[in-house]
PAZAPA-4460 file (N, C-alpha, C; in steps of 0.05 Angstrom, whole numbers, plus 32768, in hexadecimal, padded with zeros to 4 digits):
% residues 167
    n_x    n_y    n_z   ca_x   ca_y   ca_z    c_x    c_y    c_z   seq   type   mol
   8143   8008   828D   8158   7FF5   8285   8159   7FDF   8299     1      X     A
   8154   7FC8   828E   815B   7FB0   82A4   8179   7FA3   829E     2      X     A
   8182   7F98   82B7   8195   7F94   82B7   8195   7F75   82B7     3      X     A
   81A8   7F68   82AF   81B1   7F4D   82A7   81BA   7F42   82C0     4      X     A
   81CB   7F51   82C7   81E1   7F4B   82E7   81E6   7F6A   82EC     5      X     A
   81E4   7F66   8307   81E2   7F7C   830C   8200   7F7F   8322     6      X     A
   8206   7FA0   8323   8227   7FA1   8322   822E   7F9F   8345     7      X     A
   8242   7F93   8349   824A   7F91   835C   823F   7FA5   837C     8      X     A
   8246   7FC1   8373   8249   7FDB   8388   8221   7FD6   838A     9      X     A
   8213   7FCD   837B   81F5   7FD4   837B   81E9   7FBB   8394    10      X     A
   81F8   7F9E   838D   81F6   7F91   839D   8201   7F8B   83BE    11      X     A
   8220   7F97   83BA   8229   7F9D   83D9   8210   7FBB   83E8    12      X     A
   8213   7FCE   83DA   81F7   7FE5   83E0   81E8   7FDF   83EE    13      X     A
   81D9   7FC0   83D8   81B7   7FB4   83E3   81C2   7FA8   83FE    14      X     A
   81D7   7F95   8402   81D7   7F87   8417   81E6   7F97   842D    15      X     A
   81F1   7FAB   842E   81FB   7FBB   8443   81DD   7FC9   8450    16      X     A
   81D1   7FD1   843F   81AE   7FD7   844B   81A9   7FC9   8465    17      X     A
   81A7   7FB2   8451   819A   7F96   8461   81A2   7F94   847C    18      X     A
   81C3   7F92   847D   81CF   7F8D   8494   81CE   7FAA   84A8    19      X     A
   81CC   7FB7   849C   81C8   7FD0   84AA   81B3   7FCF   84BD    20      X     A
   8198   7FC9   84AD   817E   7FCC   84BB   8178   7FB6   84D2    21      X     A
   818A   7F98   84C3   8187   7F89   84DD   8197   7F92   84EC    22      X     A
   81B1   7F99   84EA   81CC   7FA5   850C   81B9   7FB8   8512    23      X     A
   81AB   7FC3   8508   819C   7FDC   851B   8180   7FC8   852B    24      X     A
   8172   7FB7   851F   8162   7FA3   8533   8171   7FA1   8541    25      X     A
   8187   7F91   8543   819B   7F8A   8559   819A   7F92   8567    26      X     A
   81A9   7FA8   856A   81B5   7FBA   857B   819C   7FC5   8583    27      X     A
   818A   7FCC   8579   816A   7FCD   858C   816E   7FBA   85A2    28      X     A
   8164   7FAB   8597   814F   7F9B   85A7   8167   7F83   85B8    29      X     A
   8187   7F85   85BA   819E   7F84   85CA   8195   7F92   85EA    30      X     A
   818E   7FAC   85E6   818C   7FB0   85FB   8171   7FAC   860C    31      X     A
   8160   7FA2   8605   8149   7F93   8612   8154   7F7D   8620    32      X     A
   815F   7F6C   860A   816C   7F51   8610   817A   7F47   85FF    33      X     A
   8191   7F34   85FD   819C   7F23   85E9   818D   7F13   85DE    34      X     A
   8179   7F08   85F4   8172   7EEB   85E7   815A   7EFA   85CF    35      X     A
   8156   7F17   85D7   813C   7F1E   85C2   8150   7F21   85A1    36      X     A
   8164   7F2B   85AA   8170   7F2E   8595   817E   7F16   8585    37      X     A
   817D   7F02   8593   8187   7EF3   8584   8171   7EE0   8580    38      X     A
   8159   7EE5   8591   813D   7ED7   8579   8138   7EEF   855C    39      X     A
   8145   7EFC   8560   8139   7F15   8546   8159   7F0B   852D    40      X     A
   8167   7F01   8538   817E   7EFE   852C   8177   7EDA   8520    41      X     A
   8169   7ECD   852A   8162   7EB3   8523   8152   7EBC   850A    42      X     A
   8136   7ECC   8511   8121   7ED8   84F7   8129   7EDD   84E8    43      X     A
   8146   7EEF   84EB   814E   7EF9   84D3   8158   7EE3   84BB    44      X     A
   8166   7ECD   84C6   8175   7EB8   84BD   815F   7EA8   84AF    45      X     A
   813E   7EA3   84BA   812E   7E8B   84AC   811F   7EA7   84A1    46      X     A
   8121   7EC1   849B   8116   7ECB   848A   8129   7ED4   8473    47      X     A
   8146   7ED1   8471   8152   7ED5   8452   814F   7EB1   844C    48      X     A
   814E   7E9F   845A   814D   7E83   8450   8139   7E80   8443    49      X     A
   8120   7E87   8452   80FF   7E88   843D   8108   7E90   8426    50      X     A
   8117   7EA8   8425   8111   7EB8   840D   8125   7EAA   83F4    51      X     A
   8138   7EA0   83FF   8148   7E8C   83F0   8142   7E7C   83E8    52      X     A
   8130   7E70   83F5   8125   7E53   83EE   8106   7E54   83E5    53      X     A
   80F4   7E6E   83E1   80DC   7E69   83D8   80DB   7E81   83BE    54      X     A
   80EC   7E90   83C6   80F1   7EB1   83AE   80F5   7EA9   839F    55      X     A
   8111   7EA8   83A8   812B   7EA6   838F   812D   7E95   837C    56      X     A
   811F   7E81   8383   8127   7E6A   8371   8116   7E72   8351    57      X     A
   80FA   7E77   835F   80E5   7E7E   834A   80E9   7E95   8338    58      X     A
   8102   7EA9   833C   8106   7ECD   832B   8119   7EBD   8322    59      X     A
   8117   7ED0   830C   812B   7ED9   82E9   814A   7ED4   82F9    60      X     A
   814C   7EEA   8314   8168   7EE8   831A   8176   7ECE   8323    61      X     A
   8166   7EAE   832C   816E   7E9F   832D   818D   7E9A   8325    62      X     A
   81A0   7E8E   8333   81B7   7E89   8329   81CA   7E9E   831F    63      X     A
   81C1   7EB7   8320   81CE   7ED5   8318   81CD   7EE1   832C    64      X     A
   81DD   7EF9   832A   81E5   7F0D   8332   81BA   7F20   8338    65      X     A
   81BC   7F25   834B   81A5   7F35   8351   81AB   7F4B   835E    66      X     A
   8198   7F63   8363   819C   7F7B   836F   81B3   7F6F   838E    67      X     A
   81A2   7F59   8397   81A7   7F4B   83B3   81BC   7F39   83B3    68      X     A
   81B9   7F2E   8396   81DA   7F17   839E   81CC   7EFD   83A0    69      X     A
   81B1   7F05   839D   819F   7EE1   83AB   819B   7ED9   839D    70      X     A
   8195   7EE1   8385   818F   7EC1   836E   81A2   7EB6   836F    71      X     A
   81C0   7EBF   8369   81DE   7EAD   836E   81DA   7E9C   838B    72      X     A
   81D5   7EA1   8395   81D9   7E98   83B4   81C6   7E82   83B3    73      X     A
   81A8   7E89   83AA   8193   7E70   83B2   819B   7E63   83A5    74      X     A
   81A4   7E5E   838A   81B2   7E4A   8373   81C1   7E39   8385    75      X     A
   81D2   7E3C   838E   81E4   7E2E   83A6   81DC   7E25   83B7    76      X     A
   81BD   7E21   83BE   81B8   7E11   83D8   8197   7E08   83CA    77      X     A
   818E   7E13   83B7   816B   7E0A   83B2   8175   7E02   8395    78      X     A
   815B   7DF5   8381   8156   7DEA   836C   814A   7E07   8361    79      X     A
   8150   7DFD   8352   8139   7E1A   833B   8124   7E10   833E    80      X     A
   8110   7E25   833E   80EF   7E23   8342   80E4   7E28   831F    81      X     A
   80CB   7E31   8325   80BE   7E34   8312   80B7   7E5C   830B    82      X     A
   80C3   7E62   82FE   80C0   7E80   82EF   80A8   7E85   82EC    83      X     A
   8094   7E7B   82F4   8075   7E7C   82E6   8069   7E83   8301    84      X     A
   8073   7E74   831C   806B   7E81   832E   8071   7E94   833C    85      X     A
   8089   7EA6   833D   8090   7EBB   833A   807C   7ECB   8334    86      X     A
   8074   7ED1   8313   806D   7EE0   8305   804E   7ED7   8315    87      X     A
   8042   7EC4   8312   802C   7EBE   831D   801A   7ECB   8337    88      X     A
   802F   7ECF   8344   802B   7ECF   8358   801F   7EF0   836C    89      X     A
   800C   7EE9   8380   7FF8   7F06   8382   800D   7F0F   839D    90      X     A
   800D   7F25   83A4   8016   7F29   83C0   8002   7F40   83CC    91      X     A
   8001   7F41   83E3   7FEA   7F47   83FC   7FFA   7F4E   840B    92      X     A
   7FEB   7F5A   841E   7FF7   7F66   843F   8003   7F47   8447    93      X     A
   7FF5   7F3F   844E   8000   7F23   845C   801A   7F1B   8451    94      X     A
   8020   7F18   8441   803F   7F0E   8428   804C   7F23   8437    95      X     A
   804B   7F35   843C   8061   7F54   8445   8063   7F4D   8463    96      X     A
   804F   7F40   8475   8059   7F38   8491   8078   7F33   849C    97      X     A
   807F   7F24   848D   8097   7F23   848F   80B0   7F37   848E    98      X     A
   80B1   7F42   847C   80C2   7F5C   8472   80B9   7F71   848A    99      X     A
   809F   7F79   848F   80A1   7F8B   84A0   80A5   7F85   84BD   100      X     A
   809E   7F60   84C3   80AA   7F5E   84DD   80CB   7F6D   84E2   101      X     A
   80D8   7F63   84CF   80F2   7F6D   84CB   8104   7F89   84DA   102      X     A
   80EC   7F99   84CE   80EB   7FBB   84DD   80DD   7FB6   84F1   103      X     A
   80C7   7FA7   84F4   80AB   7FAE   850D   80B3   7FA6   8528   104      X     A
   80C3   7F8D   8526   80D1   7F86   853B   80E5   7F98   854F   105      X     A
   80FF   7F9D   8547   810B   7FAD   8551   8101   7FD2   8552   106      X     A
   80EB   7FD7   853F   80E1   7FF3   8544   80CC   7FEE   855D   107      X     A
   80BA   7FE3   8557   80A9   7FDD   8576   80B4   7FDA   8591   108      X     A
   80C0   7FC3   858C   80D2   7FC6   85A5   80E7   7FDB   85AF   109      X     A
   80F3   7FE2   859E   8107   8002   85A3   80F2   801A   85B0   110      X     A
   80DF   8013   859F   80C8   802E   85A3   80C2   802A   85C9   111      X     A
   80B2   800B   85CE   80B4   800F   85F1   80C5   800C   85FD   112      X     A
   80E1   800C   85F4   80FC   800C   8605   8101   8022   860E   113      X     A
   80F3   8039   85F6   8103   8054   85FE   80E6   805F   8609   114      X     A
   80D3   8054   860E   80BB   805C   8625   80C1   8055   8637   115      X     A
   80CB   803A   863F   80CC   8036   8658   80EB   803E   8667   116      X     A
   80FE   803B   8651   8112   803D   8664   8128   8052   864A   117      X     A
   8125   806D   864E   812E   807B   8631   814F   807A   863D   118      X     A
   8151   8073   861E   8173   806F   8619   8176   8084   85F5   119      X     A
   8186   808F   85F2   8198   80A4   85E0   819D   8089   85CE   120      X     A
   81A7   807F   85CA   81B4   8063   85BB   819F   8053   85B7   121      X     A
   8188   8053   85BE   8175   8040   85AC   8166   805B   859E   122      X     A
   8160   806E   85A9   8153   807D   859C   8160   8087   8588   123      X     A
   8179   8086   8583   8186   8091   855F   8187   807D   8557   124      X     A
   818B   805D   855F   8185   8046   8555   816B   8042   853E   125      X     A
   8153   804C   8554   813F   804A   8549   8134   805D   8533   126      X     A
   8146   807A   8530   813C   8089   851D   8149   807C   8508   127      X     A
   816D   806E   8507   817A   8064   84F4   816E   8053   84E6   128      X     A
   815C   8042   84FA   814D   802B   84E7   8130   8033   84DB   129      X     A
   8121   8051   84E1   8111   805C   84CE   811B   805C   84B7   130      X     A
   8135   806D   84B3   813D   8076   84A9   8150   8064   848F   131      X     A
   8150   8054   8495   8167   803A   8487   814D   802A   8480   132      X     A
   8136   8023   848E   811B   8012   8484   8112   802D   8471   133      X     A
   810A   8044   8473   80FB   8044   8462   8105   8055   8450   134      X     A
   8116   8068   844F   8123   8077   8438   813C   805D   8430   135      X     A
   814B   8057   8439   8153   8041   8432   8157   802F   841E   136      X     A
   8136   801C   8426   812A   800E   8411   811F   801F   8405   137      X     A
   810D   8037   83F7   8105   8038   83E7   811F   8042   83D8   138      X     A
   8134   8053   83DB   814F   8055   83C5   8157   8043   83BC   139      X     A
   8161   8028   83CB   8166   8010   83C0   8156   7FF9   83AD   140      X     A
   813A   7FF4   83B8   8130   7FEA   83A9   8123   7FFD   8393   141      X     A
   8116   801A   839A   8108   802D   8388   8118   8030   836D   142      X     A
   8146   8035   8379   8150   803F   835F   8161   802D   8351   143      X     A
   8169   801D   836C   817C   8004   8363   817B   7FEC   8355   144      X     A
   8163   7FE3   8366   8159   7FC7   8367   8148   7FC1   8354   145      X     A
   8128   7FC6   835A   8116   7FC7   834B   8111   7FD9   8325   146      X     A
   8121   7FE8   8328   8123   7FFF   8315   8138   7FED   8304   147      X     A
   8148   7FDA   8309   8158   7FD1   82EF   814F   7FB2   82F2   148      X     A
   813B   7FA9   82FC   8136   7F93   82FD   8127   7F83   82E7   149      X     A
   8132   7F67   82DD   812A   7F60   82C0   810E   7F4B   82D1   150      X     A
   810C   7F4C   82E3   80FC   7F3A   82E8   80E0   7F4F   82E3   151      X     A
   80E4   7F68   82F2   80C7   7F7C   82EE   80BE   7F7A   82D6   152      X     A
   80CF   7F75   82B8   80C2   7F76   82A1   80B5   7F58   829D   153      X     A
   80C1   7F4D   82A6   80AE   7F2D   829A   8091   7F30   82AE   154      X     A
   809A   7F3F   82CA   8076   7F32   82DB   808B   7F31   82FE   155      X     A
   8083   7F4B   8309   8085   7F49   8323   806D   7F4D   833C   156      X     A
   8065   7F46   8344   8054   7F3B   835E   804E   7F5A   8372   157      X     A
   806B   7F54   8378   8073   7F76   838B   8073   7F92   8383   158      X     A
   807E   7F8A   8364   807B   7FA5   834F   805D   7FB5   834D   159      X     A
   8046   7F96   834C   8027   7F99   8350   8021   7FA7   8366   160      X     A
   8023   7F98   8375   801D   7FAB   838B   8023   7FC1   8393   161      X     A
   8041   7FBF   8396   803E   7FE0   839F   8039   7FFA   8390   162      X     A
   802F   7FF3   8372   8029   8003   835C   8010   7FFF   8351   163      X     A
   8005   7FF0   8366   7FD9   7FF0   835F   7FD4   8004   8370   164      X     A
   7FBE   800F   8361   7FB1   802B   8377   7F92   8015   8380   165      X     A
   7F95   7FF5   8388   7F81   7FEF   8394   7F84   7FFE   83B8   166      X     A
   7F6F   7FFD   83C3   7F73   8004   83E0   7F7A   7FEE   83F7   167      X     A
***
């Protein structure tokens, strides 16, 4: 069943994730330094903007209600794109760079914080953000997101990939 607009509690859900997984970067990579954390807090900011301004505009959810809240949102600051590139469009390891800097950042770095100098508080930090990255996202996007999404039936990119058995 795809959904038209999707209901309120599904979209606060998706974005409580979100914020979750970055306060747990944070608060990582806080105790290294501020200024790391607040270069990881800059990434975070020109990576939901990319996605606002090169995603959103191009999916079905444009101007609606989405799992995320972002087609409403990019409507408000981008033009509508073209629906054709969306659907068009191939994705690769490289396209995912981004998304997994997201986790890779504050897990790498947490990981030699608690080699070099072990702290209790980054190390449940860092199981929280296994744990919120990867069971997480796959409940949210696996039951929430993706699973009522009207865009997967016209032609999704991401849907391809992670459902080709290429190697």
């Amino acid at each position: 069943m795809s959904l038209e607009k999707y209901p309120l509690n599904i979209v606060i859900l998706s974005n409580l994730l979100s914020v979750l997984i970055y306060a747990t970067g944070i608060f990582i990579l806080q105790h290294i330094g501020w200024w790391l954390a607040g270069l990881y807090v800059v990434y975070i900011l020109l990576f939901e903007i990319r996605l606002l301004k090169y995603h959103c505009p191009n999916c079905y959810y444009y101007g609606k209600i989405c799992a995320f809240g972002k087609g409403k949102i990019s409507s408000m600051f981008f033009k509508k794109g073209d629906p054709k590139k969306f659907t068009c469009k191939t994705i690769g390891i490289r396209d995912l760079v981004p998304d997994i800097l997201v986790f890779a950042i504050p897990a790498i770095a947490g990981l030699v914080w608690i080699i070099l100098d072990f702290e209790w508080p980054v190390l449940i930090a860092l199981v929280l953000l296994v744990l919120l990255n990867f069971s997480g996202n796959a409940y949210v996007r696996g039951q929430l997101a993706c699973n009522n999404c009207k865009q997967k039936d016209i032609g999704c990119p991401a849907l391809e990939f992670f459902n080709s058995s290429q190697p």
